[in-house]
C-alpha atoms as one frame of an Amber mdcrd trajectory, in Angstrom:
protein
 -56.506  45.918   1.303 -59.412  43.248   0.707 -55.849  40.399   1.191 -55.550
  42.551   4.833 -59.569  41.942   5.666 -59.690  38.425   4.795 -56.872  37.853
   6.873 -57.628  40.171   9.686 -54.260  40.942  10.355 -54.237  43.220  13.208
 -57.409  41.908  14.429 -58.256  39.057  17.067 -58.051  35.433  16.132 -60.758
  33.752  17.169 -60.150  29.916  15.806 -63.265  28.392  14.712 -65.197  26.151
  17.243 -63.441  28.209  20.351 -65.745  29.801  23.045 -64.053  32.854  23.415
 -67.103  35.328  24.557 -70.117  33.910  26.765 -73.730  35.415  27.552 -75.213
  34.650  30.949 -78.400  35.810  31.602 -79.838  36.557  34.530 -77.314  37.483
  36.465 -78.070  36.351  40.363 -76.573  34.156  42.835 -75.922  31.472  40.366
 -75.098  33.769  37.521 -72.624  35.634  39.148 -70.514  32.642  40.155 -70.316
  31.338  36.343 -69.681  34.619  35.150 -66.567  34.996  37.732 -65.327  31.764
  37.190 -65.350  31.960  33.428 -63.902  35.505  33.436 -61.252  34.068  35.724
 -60.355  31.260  33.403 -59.667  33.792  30.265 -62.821  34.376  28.075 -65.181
  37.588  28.265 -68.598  37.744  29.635 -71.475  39.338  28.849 -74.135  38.958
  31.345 -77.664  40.539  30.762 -80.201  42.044  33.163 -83.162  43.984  33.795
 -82.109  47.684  34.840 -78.747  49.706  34.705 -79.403  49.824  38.395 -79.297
  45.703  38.524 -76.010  45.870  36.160 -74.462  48.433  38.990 -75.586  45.969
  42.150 -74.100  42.932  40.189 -70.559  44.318  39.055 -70.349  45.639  43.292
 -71.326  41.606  43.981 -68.263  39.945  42.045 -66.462  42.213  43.002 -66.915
  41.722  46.680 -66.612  38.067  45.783 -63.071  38.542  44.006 -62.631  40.211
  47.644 -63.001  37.502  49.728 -61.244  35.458  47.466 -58.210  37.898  47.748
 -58.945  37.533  51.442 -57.709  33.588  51.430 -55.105  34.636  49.129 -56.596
  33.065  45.834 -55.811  35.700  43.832 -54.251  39.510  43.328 -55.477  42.526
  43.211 -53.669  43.225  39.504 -55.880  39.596  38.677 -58.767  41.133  40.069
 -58.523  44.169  38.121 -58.000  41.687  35.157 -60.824  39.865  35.479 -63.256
  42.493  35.890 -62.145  44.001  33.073 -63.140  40.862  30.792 -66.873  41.326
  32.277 -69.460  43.514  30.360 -72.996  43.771  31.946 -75.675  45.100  29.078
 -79.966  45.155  29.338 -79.691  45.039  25.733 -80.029  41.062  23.814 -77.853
  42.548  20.961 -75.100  42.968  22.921 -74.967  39.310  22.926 -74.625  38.955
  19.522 -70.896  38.228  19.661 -70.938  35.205  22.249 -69.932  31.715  21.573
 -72.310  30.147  24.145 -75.438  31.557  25.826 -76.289  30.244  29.358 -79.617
  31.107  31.215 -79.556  31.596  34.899 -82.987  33.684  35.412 -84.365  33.164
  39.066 -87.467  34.512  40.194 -90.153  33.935  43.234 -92.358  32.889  40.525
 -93.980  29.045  41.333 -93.180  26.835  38.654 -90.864  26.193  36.122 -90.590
  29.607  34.006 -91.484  27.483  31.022 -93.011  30.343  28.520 -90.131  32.986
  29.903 -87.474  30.603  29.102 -89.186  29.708  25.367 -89.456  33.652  24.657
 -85.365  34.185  26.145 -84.719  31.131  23.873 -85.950  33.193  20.647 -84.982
  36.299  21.731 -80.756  34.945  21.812 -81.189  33.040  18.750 -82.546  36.306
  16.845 -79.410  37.697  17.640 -76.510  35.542  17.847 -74.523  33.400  15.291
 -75.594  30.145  13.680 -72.948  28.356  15.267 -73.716  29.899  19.518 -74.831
  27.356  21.641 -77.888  27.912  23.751 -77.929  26.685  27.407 -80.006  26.717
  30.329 -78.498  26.223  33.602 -81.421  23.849  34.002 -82.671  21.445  36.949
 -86.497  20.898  37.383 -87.207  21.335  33.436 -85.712  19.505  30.749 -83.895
  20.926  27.909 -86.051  19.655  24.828 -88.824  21.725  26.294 -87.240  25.011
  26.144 -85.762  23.600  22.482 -89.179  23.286  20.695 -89.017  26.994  20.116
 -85.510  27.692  17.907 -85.102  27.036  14.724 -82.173  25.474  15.151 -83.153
  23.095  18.547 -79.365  21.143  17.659 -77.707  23.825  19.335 -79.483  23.583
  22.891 -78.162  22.005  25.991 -78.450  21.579  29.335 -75.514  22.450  31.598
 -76.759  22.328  35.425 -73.683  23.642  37.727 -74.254  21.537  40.986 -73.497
  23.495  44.462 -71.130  24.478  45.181 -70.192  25.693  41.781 -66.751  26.980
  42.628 -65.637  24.257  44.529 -67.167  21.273  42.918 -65.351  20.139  39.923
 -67.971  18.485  37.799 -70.947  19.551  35.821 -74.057  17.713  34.497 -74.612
  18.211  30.953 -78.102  17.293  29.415 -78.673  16.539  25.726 -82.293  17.192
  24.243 -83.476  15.088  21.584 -82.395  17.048  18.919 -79.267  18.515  20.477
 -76.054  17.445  18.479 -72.816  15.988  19.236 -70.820  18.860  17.873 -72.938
  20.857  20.597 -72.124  18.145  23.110 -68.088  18.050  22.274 -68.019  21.673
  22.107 -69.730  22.397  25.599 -67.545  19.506  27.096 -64.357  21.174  25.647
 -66.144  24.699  27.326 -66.367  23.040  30.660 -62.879  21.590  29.908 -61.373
  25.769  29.708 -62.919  26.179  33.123 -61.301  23.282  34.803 -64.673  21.263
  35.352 -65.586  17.770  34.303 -68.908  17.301  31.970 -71.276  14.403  33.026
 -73.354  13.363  30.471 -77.216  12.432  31.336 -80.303  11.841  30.102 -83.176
  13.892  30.246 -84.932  13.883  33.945 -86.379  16.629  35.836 -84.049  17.076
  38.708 -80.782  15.524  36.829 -78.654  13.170  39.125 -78.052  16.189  41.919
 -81.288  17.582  42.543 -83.779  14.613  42.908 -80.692  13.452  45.732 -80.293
  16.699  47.734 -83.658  17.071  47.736 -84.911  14.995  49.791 -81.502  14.954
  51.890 -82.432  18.622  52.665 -86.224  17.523  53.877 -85.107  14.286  55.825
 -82.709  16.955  57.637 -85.670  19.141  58.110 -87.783  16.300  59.808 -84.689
  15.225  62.284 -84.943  19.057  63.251 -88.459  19.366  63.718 -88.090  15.692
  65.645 -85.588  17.094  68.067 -83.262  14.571  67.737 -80.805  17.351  66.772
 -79.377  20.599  66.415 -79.261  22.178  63.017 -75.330  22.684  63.509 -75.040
  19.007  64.768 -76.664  17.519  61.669 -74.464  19.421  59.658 -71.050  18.121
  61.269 -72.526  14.480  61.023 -73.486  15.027  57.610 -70.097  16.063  56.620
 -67.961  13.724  58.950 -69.558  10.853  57.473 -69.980  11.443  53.607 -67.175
  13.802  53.009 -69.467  16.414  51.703 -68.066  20.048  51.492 -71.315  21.296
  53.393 -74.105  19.716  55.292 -77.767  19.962  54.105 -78.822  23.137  56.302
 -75.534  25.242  55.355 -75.934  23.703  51.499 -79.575  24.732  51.051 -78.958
  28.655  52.523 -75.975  28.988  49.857 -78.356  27.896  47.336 -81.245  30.457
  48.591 -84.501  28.429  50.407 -86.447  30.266  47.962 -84.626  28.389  45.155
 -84.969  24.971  47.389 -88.561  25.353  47.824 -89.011  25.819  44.410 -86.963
  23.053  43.431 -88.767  20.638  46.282 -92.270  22.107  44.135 -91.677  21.557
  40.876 -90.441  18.069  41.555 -93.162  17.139  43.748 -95.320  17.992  40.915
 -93.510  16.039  38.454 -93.347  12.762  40.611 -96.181  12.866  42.987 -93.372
  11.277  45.404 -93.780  12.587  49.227 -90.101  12.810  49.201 -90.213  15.609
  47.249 -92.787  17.504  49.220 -91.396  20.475  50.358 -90.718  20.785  54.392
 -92.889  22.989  56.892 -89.703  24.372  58.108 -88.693  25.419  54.363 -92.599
  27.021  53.731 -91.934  28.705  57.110 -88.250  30.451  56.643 -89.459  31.236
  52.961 -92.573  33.269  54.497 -90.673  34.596  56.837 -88.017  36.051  54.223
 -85.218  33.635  55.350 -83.867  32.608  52.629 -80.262  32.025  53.580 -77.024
  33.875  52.957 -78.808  36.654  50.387 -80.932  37.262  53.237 -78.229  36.946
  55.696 -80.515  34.788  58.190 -81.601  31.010  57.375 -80.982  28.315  58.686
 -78.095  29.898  59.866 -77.423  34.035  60.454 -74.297  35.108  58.451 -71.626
  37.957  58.504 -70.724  38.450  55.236 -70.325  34.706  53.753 -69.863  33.089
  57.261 -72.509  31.989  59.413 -72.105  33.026  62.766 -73.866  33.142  66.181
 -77.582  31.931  66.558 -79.971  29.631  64.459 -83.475  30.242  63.650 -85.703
  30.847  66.475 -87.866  27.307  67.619 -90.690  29.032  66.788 -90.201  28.529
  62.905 -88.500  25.346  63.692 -92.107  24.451  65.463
């Protein structure tokens, strides 16, 4: 019998150094993406959140999402079924203690950068999972040696920062601490590998390589708008014409959630001191006004669903 247990025949292989299981936590906009995509591509998911209530709201969210990809005939509904099965949604840490690779995807209203939440999440995963987890932060205004300071083993942390749009764009920027180690590194890169995305390696910078350029991109927009030079639509199509970007600054920042850009345009402002950074009127204004793009269904643009349709905002936020 004790031959049988040490080679777990009738049990799951699970070949050392594989991701097999991974732990997202906080499971919102950006959260639910990964944990789709990653489902999609084979492994299970656990993702963590506050209430049971949350957990309900955020399986009914993917699987709208698996919807609309069924929709544009991406997938079945026998894949769907498949890929919600390999998703588990828990308010309990232990029930991460099984994952390969933890990623953090909190959001909140909160100004600032989260710091002391993300230290105590940090401590609260590594009290429960294995030696050998990684844990990640989906990072991009803090840097990943911060968050580090607090585990006791800081090799395994790393930054992975999926750029918008995460399903569509096909490479990922992947920040090493000072103490994180290149067995992390390889292993995260061979992760991103599973899930058909490209690993870029940087070094540590608040804003990474994406960020700091949107930023301002999204606040130069904003003051050729407020100019009248152009319509918010108009920008958009020029913007994409001539760079070959999937979306132009105004459609980009209400996927991402104008909450999440101001906070962003904040917390880099008050890193650099550069005016670049400093966050629009027009931003301030939709934010205050609870227009924060498509969770909101009115932004920049008003949306049905995931498309935005009919009227823009109203000149007087513009003005």
């Amino acid at each position: 019998m004790s031959e049988l247990v040490q080679f777990s025949l009738g049990g799951r292989l699970k070949p050392k150094g594989n991701i097999q299981t991974v732990g997202i936590i906080g499971c919102g906009t950006v959260g639910q993406v990964i944990t789709r995509i990653v489902a999609q591509y084979g492994m299970d998911v656990v993702f963590l959140d506050l209430t049971e209530d949350r957990l309900k709201e955020i399986y009914r969210d993917i699987e709208d999402q698996l919807d609309e990809v069924i929709a544009q005939w991406g997938i079945t509904s026998s894949e769907k079924k498949l890929i919600m099965s390999r998703i588990k949604g828990t308010t309990n840490y232990a029930d991460l203690k099984d994952c390969d690779l933890i990623i953090e995807t909190i959001s909140s209203r909160q100004k600032g950068t989260l710091l002391n939440m993300r230290k105590e999440l940090f401590q609260k995963v590594e009290s429960v999972v294995s030696k050998e987890a990684i844990i990640s932060s989906d990072l991009s205004t803090l840097i990943i040696s911060d968050l580090a300071v607090v585990l006791k083993n800081p090799e395994r942390a790393i930054g992975i920062h999926f750029i918008e749009p995460i399903d569509k764009t096909n490479i990922v920027e992947v920040v090493k601490g000072r103490q994180t180690s290149d067995a992390t590194y390889e292993k995260t890169s061979r992760f991103l590998k599973m899930i058909n995305k490209r690993a870029i390696l940087i070094n540590e910078s608040p804003g990474n390589i994406s960020t700091r350029i949107l930023i301002p991109l999204i606040n130069e927009a904003c003051e050729i708008l407020m100019e009248g030079v152009a319509s918010i639509s108009d920008i958009d199509e020029t913007m994409k014409e001539t760079t070959g970007y999937i979306y132009g600054p105004f459609e980009i920042a209400d996927k991402m959630g104008l909450d999440r850009i101001l906070k962003y345009m904040d917390n880099l402002y008050q890193e650099y001191g550069d005016k670049k950074y400093k966050a629009s009127p027009i931003i301030k204004r939709l934010v205050r006004a609870d227009y924060l793009g498509l969770q909101t269904k009115k932004g920049f643009y008003n949306y049905e669903g995931s498309k935005p349709v009919g009227n823009t905002i109203s000149c007087a936020i513009i003005k």
